[in-house]
C-alpha positions in Angstrom: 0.0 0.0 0.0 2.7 2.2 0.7 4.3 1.9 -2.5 1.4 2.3 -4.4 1.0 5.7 -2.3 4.0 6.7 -3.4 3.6 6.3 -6.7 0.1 8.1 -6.6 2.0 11.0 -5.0 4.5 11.0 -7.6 2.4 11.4 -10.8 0.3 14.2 -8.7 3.4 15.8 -8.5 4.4 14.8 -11.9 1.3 16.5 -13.2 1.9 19.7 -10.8 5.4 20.4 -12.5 4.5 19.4 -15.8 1.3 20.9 -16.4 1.2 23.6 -13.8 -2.0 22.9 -12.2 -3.4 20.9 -9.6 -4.9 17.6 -9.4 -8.1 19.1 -9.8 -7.5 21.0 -12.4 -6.0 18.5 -14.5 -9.0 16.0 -13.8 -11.7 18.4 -14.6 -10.0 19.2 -18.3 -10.1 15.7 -19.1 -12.8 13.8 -21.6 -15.7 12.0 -19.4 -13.9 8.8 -20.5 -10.9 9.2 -18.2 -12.6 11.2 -15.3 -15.1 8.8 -14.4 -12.7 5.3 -14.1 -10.1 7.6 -11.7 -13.3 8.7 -9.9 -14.8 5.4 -9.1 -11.0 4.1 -8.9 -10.4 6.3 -6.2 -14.0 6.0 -4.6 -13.2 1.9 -4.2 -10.0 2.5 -3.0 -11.3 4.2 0.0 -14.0 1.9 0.9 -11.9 -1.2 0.5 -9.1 0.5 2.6 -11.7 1.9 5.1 -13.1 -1.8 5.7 -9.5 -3.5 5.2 -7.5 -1.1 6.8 -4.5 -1.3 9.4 -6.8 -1.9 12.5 -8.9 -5.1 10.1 -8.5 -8.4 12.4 -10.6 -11.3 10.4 -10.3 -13.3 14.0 -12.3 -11.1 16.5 -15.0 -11.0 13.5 -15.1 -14.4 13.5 -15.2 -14.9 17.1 -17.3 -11.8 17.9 -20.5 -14.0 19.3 -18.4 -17.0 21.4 
């Protein structure tokens, strides 16, 4: 996950230097073909990582009742 982070940081910043805008920006002057995929990309990232997280322990679920 971290690596991944990293390399999400690093096109943002890409982009920043490149283009001289923010993320933002650069999203919003995009065709509806690319917005929506990064949008709903980004939207699943956060619920998966939200349920799944650092604090997710499948064994107290599992035991939750006993």
């Amino acid at each position: 996950i971290f690596v991944i982070a990293l390399f999400i940081l690093f096109i943002i910043s890409l982009i920043r230097y490149k283009k001289n805008m923010n993320i933002a920006e650069y999203l919003y002057t995009q065709p509806l073909i690319f917005k929506w995929p990064v949008i709903y990309l980004l939207f699943f990232i956060t619920l998966i990582y939200g349920r799944y997280g650092i604090s997710f322990e499948p064994q107290e679920f599992i035991y939750f009742q006993f």
